[in-house]
C-alpha positions in Angstrom: 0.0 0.0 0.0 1.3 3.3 -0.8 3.3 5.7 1.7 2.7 9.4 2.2 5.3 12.2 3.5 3.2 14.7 4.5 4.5 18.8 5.8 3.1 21.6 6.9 5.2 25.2 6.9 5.0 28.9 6.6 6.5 30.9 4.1 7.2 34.5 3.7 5.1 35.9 1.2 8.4 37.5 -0.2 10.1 34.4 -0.4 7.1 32.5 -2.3 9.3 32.5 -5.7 12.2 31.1 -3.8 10.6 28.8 -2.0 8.7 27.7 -5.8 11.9 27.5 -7.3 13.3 25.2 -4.0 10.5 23.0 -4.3 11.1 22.2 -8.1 14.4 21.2 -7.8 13.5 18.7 -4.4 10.2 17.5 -6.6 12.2 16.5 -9.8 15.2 14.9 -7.8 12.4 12.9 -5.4 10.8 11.8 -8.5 14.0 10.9 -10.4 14.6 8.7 -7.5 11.0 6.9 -7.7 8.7 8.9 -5.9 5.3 8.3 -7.4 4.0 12.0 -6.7 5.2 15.6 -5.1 2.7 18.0 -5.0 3.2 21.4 -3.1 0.2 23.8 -2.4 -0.3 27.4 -1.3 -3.3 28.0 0.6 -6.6 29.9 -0.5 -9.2 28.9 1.7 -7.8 28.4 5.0 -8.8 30.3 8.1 -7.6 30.5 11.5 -9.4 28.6 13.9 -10.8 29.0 17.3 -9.0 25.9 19.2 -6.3 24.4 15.9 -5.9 25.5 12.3 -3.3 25.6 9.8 -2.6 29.1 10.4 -2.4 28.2 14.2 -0.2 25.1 13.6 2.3 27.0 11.9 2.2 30.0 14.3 1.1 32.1 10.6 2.6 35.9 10.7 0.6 38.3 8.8 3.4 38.5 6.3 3.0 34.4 5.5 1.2 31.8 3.7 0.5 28.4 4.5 2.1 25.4 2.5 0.9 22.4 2.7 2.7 19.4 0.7 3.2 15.9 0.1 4.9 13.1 -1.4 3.6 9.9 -2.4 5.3 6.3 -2.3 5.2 2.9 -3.4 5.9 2.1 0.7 7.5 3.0 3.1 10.5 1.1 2.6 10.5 2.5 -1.2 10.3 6.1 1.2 13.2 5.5 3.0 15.5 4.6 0.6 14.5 7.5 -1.6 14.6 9.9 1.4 18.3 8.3 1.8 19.3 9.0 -1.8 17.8 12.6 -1.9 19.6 13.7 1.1 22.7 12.7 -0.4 22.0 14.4 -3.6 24.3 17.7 -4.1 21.7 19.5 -6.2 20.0 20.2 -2.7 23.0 21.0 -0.8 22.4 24.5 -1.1 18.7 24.9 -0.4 19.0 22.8 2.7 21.3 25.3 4.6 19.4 26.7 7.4 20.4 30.7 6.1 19.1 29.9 2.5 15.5 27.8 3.5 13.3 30.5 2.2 11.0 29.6 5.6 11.6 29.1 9.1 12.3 25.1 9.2 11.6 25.1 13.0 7.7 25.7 12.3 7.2 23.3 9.9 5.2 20.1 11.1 5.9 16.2 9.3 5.7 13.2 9.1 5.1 9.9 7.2 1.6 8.2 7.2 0.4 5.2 6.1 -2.5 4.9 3.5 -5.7 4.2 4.7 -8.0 4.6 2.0 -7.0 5.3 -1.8 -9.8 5.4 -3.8 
């Protein structure tokens, strides 16, 4: 059954383009290594919550958007050996420096989920 990586972050408004640019270069190189899908979205329709939210989750600043993405495997053992190869792979090198992440890395939420229905 397939795997899911799934993340939720905040990104500057003036660092959208960046961050686009960022997350094309990690989507081709996740897919060149067998991931079956990478899909990165900005939100439109998202609004802050009284109790939890995705604004809230993040800890949103006026000057942000929410992100939500998430990539799609065979399984999770096809996920971690991807994950292993793309971490190794130069072409991200320089994106994953913590002063060139076009977002604050420590606000963004993860994780990896199993699939319980796939219709």
């Amino acid at each position: 059954m397939a795997y899911v990586d799934g993340f939720l972050l905040a990104v500057p408004k003036d660092k959208l383009d960046d961050y686009k640019k960022m997350a094309q270069t990690g989507g081709a190189i996740w897919k060149e290594f067998g991931a079956l899908e990478y899909r990165e979205t900005v939100a439109d329709d998202v609004k802050p919550g009284q109790y939890t939210s995705f604004p809230q989750a993040v800890q949103l600043k006026d000057d942000e958007l929410v992100v939500f993405s998430w990539i799609v495997y065979a399984s999770r053992a096809q996920r971690d050996e991807i994950n292993a190869k793309v971490m190794k792979d130069p072409r991200l090198a320089e994106f994953m420096k913590p002063e060139n992440m076009p977002f604050d890395g420590k606000r963004m939420i993860y994780g990896g989920f199993e699939m319980l229905v796939d219709l």
